[in-house]
C-alpha positions, 0 to 999 in steps of 0.5 A: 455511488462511486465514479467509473474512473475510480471503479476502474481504478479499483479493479486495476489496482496492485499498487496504491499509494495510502496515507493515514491522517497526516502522515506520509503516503506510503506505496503498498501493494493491495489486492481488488476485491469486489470494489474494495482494496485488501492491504496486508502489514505487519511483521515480515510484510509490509509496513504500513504505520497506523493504518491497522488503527486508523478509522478513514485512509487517503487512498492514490490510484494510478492508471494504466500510464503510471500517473495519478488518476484518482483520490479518495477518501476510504474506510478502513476496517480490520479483519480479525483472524477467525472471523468469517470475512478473514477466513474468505479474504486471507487465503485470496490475499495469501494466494497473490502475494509473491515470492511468500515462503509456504502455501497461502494456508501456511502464509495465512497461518503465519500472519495470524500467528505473528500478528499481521494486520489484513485490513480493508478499505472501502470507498466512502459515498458521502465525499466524493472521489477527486478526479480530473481536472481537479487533482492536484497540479503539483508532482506530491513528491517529497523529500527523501526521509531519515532512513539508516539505511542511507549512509555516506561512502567513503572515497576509495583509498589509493596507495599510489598516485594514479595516472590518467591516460 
């Protein structure tokens, strides 16, 4: 049985925040279906490292204000392509997702091509969600990671003395 906030939360939901285990939580966009979130990743789509393998996912939702609203702990399952549930889930989760080249038949095919991984978290009843007033006080900001992508610039080259006016 779950609370009224975290259903709410749930259907709401286009941006969650998901940890796997002790890694980082990662902001991912999901889909609401029916009390559950559908999170696509793989290649060309978001990357969300372990997520596909893991058997339980920390899950962050925000509310209406931006702020966190609730954490709880949810099971995650895969869907396979050919499957009964891929068939339904993937063309609604196809038919959402922005800016994706192609029809959601032709997205879907894709990702069942190129080995994208669409998975669902569930809620799970035996721990209970973590709402207010017992979220965490601290901000769960961290510092930025390594990336490639963050490099030094250089100062401009000036040839001759600039003047100041």
């Amino acid at each position: 049985m779950t609370s009224a906030v975290l259903d709410e939360a749930l259907k709401k939901a286009a941006l969650a925040w998901i940890s796997v285990a002790d890694g980082p939580a990662l902001a991912l966009w999901v889909m609401p279906l029916d009390g559950t979130l559908v999170v696509v990743s793989g290649p060309g789509e978001q990357h969300a490292p372990g997520l596909a393998e893991a058997a339980r996912a920390t899950v962050r939702l925000r509310g209406d204000t931006g702020g966190l609203i609730v954490v709880t702990e949810a099971a995650v399952a895969r869907l396979t392509p050919g499957s009964e549930e891929w068939a339904e889930v993937a063309p609604q989760l196809a038919a959402k997702r922005l800016n994706a080249s192609g029809t959601a038949e032709e997205v879907v095919q894709r990702w069942a091509s190129t080995g994208c991984t669409v998975v669902r978290l569930t809620p799970v009843d035996e721990q209970p969600p973590v709402e207010r007033p017992d979220l965490p006080a601290d901000s769960g900001a961290a510092e930025p990671r390594e990336t490639p992508a963050r490099v030094e610039t250089p100062r401009p080259f000036r040839l001759h003395r600039v003047k100041r006016r």
